[in-house]
Backbone bond lengths (Angstrom), bond angles and torsions (degrees), N, CA, C in turn:
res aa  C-N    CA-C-N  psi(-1)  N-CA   C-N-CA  omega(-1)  CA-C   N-CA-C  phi
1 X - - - 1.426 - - 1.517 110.54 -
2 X 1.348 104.05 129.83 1.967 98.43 172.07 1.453 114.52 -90.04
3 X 0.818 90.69 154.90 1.910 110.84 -162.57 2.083 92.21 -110.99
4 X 1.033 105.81 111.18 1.173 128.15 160.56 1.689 119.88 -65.67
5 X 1.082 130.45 120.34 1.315 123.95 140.07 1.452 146.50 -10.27
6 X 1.056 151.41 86.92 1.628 137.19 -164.21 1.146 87.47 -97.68
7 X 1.405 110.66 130.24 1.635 123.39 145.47 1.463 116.04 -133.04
8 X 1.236 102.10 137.31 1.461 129.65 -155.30 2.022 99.47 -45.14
9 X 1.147 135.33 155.81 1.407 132.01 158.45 1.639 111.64 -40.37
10 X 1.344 129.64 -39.26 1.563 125.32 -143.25 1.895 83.26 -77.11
11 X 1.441 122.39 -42.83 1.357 146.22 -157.74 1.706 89.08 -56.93
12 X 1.573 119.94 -91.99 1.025 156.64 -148.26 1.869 78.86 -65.19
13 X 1.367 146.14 -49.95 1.357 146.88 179.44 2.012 91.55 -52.87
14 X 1.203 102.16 -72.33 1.410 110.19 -158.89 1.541 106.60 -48.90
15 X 1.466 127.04 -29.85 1.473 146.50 -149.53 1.650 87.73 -101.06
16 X 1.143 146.93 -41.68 1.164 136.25 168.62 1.613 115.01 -85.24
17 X 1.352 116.82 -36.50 1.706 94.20 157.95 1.514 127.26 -46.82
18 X 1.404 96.15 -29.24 1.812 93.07 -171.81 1.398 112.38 -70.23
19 X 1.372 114.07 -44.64 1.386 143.42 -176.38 1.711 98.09 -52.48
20 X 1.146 102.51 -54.32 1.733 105.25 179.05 1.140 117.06 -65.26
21 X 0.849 139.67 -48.08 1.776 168.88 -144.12 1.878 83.87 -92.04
22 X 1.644 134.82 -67.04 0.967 139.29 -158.64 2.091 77.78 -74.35
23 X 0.641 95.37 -61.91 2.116 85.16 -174.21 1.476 128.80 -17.40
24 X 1.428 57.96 -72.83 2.086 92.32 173.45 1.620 114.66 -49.25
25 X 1.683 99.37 -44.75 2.191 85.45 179.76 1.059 101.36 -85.14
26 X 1.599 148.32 -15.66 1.043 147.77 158.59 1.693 116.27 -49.17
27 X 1.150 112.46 -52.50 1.549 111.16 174.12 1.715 100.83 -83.18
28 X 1.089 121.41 -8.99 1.755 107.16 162.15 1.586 115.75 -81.40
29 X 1.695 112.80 -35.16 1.008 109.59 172.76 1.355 128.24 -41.08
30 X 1.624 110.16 -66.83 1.352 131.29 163.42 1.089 109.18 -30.53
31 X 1.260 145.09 -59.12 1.465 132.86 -144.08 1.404 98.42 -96.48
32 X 1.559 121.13 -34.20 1.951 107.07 162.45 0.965 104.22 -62.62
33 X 1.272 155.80 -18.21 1.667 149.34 -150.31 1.738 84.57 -96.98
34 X 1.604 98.15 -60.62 1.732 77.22 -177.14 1.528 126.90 -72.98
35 X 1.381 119.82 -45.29 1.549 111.76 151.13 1.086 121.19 8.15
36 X 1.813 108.36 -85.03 1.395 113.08 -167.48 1.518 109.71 -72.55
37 X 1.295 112.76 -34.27 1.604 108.71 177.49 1.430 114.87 -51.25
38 X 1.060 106.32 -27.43 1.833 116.11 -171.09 1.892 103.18 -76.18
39 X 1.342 87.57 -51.13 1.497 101.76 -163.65 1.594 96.24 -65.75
40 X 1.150 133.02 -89.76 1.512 135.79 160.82 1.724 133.56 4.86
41 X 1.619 100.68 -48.04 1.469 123.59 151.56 1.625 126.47 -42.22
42 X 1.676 83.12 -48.06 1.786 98.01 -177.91 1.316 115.48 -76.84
43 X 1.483 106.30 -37.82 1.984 104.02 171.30 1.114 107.06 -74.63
44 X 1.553 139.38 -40.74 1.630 117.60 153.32 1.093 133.33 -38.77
45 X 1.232 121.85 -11.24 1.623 111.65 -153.74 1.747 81.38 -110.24
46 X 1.657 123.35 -26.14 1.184 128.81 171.38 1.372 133.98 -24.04
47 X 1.644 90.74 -55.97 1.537 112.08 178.66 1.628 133.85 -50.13
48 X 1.338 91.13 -51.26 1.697 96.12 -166.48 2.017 98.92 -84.73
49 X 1.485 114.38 -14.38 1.443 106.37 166.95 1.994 115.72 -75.49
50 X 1.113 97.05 -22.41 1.657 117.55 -162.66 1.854 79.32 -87.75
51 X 0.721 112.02 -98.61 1.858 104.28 171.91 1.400 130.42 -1.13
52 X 1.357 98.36 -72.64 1.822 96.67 -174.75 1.803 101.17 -86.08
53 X 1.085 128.91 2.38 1.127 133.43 164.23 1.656 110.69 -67.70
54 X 1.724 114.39 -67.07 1.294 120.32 -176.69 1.704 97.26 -73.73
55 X 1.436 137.56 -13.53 1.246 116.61 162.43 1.187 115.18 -72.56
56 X 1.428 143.78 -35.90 1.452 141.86 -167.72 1.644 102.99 -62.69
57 X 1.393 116.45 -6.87 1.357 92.43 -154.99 1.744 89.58 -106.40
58 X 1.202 138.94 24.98 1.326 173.24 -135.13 1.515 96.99 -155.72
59 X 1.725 117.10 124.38 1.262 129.89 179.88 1.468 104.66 -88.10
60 X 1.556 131.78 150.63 1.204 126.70 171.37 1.445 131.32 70.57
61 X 1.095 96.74 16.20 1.882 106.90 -174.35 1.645 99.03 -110.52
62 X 1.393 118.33 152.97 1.343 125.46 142.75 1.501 134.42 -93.68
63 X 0.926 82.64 74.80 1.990 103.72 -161.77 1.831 87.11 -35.06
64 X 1.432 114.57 -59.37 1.661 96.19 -168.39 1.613 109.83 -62.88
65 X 0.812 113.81 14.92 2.011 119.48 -174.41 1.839 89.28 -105.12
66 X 1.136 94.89 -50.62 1.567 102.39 -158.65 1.276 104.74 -64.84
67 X 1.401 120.22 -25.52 1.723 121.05 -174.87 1.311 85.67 -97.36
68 X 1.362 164.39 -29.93 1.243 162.33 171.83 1.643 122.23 -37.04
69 X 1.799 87.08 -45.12 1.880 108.92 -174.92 1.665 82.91 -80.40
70 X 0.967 106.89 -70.86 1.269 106.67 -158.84 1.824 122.69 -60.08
71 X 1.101 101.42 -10.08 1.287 94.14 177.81 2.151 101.80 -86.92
72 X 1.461 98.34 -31.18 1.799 99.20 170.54 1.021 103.41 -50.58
73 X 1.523 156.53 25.38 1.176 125.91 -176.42 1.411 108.24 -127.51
74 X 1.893 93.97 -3.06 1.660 81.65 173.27 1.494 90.05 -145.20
75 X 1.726 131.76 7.03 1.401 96.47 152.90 1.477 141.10 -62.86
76 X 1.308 105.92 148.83 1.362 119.55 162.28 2.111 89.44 87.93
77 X 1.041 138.45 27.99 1.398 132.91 -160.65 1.679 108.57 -155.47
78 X 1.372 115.53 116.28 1.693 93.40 169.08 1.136 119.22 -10.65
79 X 1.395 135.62 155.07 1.328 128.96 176.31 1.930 92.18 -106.96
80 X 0.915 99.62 -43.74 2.117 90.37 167.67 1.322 137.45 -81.44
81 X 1.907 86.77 12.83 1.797 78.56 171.88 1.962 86.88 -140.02
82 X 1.141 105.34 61.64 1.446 94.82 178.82 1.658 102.62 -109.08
83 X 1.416 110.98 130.65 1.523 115.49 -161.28 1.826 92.44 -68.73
84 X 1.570 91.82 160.97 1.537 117.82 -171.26 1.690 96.32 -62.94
85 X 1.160 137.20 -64.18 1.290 131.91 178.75 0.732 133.79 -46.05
86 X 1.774 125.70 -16.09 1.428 140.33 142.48 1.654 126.55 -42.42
87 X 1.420 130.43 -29.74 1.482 151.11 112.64 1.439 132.20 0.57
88 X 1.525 111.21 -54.34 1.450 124.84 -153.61 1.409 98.58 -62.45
89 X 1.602 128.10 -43.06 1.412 121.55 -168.83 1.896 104.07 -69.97
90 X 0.918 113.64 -48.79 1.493 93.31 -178.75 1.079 122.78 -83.11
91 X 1.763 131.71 -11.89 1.470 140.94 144.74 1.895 86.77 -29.68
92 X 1.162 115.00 -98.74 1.408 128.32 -169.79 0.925 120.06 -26.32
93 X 1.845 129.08 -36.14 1.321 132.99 172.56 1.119 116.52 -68.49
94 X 1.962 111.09 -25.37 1.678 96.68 174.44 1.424 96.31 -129.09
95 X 1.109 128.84 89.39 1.665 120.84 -179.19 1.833 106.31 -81.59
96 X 1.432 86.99 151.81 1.429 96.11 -179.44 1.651 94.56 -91.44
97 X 1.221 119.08 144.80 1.761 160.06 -150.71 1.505 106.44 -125.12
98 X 1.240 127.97 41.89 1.360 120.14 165.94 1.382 129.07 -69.92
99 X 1.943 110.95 132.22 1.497 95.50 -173.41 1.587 120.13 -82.28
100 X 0.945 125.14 14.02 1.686 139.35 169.78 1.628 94.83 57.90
101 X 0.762 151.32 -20.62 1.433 132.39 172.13 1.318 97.33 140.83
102 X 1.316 137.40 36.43 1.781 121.16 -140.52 1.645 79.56 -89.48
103 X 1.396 118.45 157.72 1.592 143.85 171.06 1.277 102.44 -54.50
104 X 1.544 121.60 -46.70 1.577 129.57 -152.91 1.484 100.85 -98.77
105 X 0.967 129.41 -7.85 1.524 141.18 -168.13 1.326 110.45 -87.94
106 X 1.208 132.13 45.76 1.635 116.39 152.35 1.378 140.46 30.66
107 X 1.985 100.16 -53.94 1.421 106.94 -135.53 1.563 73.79 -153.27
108 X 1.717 95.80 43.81 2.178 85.57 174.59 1.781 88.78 -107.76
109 X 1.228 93.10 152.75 1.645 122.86 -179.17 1.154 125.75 -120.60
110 X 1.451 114.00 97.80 1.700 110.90 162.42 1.432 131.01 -26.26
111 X 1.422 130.15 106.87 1.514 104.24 170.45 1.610 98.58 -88.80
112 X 1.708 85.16 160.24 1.536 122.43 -167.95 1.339 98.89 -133.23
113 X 1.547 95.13 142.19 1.934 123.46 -165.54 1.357 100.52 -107.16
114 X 1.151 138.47 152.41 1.253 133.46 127.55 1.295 150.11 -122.49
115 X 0.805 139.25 168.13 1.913 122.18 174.09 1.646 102.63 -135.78
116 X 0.984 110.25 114.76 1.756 106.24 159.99 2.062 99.91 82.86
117 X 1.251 108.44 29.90 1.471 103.55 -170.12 1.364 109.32 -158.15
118 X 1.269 110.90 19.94 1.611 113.29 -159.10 1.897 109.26 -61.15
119 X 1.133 91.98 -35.06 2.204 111.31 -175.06 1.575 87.99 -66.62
120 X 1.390 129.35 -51.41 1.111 115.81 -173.26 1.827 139.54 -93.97
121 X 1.782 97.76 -10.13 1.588 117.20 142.58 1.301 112.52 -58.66
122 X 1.008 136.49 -81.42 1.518 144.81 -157.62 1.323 104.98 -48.55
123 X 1.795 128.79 -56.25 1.572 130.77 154.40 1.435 109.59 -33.71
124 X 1.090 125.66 -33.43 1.365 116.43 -170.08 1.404 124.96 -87.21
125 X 1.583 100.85 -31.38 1.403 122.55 175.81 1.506 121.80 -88.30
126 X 1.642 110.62 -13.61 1.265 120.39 154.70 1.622 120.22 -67.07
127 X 1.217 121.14 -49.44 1.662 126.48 162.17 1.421 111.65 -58.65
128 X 1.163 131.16 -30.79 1.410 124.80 -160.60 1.159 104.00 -115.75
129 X 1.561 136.71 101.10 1.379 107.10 -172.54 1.369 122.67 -108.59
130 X 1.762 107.77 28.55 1.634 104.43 157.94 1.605 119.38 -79.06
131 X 1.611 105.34 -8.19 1.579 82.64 -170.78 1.703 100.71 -95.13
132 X 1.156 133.75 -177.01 1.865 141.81 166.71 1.479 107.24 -154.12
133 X 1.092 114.99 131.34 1.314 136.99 170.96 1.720 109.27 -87.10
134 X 1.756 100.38 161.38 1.368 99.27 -179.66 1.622 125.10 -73.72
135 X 1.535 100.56 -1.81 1.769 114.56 177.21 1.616 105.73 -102.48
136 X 1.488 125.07 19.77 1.187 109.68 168.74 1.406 103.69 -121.70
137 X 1.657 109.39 24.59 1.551 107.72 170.73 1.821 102.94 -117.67
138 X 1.098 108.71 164.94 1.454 116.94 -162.55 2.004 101.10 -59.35
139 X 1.650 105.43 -42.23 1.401 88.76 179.82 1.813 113.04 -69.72
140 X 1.648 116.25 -38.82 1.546 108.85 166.68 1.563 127.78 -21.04
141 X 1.777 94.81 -52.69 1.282 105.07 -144.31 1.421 98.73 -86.68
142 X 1.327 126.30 -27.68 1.523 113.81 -168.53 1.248 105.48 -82.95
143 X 0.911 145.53 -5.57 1.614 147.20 156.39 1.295 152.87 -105.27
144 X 1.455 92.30 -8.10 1.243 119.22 163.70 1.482 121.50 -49.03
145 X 1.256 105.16 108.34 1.761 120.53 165.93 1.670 104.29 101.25
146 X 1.646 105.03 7.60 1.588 88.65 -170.16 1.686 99.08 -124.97
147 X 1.123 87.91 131.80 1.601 93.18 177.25 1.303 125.52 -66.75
148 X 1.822 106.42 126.99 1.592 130.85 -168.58 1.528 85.66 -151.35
149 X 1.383 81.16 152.80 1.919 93.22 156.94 1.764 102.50 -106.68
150 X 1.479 101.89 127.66 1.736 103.65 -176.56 1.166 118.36 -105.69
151 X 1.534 102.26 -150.91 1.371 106.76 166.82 1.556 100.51 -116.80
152 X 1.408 100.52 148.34 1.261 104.10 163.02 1.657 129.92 -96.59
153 X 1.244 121.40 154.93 1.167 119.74 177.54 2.013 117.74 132.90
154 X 1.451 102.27 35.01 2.003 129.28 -176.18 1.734 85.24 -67.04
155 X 1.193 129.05 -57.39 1.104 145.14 179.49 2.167 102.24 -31.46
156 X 1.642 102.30 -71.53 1.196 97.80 -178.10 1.684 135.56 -61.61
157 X 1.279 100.90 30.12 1.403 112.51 -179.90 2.173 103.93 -106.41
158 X 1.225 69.28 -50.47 1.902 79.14 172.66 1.358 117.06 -15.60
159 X 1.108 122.67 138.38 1.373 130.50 143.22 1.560 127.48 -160.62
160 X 1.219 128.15 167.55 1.054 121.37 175.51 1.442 108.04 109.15
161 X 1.439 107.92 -129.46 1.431 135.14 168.63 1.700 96.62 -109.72
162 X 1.250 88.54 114.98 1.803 94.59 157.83 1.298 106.79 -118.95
163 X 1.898 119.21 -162.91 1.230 117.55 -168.28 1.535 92.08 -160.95
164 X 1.259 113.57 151.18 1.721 110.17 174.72 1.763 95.50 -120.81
165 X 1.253 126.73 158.81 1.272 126.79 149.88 1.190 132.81 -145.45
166 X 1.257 129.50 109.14 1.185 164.64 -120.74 1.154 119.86 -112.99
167 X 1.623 151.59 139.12 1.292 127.03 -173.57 1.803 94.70 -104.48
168 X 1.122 125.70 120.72 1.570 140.76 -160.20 1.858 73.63 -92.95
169 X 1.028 145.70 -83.66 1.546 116.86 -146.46 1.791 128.14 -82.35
170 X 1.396 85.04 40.65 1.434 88.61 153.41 1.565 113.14 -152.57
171 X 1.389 101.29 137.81 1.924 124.30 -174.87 1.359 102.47 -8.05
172 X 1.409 129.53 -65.93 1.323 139.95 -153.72 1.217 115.95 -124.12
173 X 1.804 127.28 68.54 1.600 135.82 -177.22 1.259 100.99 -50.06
174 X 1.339 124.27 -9.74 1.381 103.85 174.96 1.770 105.46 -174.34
175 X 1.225 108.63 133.77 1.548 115.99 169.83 1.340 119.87 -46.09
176 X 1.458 118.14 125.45 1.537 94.15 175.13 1.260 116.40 -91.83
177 X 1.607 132.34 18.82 1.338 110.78 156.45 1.183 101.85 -107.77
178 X 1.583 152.29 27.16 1.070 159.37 172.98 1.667 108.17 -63.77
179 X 1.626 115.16 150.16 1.538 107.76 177.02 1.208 116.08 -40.93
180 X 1.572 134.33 -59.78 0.740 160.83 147.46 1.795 109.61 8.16
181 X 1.176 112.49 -94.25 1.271 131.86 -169.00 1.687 100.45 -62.52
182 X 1.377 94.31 -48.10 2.297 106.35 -173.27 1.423 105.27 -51.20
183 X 1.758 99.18 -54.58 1.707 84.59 -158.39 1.234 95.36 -129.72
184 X 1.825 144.39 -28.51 1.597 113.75 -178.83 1.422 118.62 -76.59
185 X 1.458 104.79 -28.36 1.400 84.74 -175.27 1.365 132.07 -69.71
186 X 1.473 114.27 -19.59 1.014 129.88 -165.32 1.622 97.65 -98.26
187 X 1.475 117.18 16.41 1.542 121.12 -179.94 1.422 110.86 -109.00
188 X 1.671 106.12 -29.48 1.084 102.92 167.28 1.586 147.34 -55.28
189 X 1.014 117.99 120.48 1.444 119.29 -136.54 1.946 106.58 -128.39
190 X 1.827 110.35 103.35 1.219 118.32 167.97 1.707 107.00 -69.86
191 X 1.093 115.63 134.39 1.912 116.32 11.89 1.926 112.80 -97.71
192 X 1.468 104.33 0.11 1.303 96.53 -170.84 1.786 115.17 -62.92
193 X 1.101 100.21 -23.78 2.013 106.89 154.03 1.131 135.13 -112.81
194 X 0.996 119.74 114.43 1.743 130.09 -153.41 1.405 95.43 -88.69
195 X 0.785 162.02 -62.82 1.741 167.21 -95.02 1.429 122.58 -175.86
């Protein structure tokens, strides 16, 4: 005959709270795991509609080509540590077209930078229509405001006369490790920017 163990009620009470208690964060675990898996899925799936959307509105492009290049540049690769030369083909597929200031040009446009002022560049560049920003060209615009890790280098398109604008009443118009300050300004490059 086997002889069982007796342990008192308080034991065998305490030994199934634990047991439950260990259940229970286990089935809480799971269900944030899927949560966020669900939720996370959906801001991925965000991108490539938010993309060929702000590409269509761009004449002459193959927006499904254009998300094609551009999506090679970070499959299969960290997406925040994917080197800048990984970029170059869809840089190239949509190059920015600045008229540098030419004499004969009519319809040439300053580009304008900003840091910390973007609501109030873009108002400005909507009334004014010599200046253009780097979000009113097809590569600006399809990415603008949505989080990627890129390439840098909006700056090396510049030429001419550009313009920065800055918000002057507050301490710090601009971060100095900000895009801005890190890498265009310091991209800008005489004589290809005069001003």
């Amino acid at each position: 005959m086997e002889h069982r163990e007796y342990r008192p009620p308080e034991k065998r009470r305490r030994r199934r709270c634990i047991i439950l208690s260990v259940v229970a964060l286990l089935l809480l675990l799971i269900i944030v795991a899927v949560v966020l898996g669900l939720s996370l899925r959906q801001n991925t799936n965000k991108l490539k509609p938010t993309f060929i959307a702000r590409c269509q509105e761009f004449k002459g492009y193959d927006c499904e080509k254009m998300w094609d290049v551009f999506e090679q540049a970070y499959v299969g690769r960290d997406p925040c540590d994917v080197p800048m030369e990984a970029y170059d083909p869809f840089i190239a597929a949509a190059p920015l077209k600045p008229a540098c200031n030419r004499v004969k040009n009519p319809h040439h446009k300053t580009m304008m930078f900003w840091s910390k002022t973007k609501d109030l560049v873009h108002d400005f560049t909507e009334k004014r229509d010599c200046y253009v920003t780097v979000e009113d060209s097809l590569l600006g615009s399809v990415l603008d405001g949505l989080t990627w890790c890129g390439k840098e280098g909006s700056s090396d398109v510049a030429c001419g006369d550009v313009t920065a604008m800055l918000n002057g009443s507050i301490v710090t118009p601009f971060h100095p490790a900000s895009i801005f300050a890190s890498i265009e300004v310091k991209r800008f490059d005489y004589p290809r920017v005069k001003a």
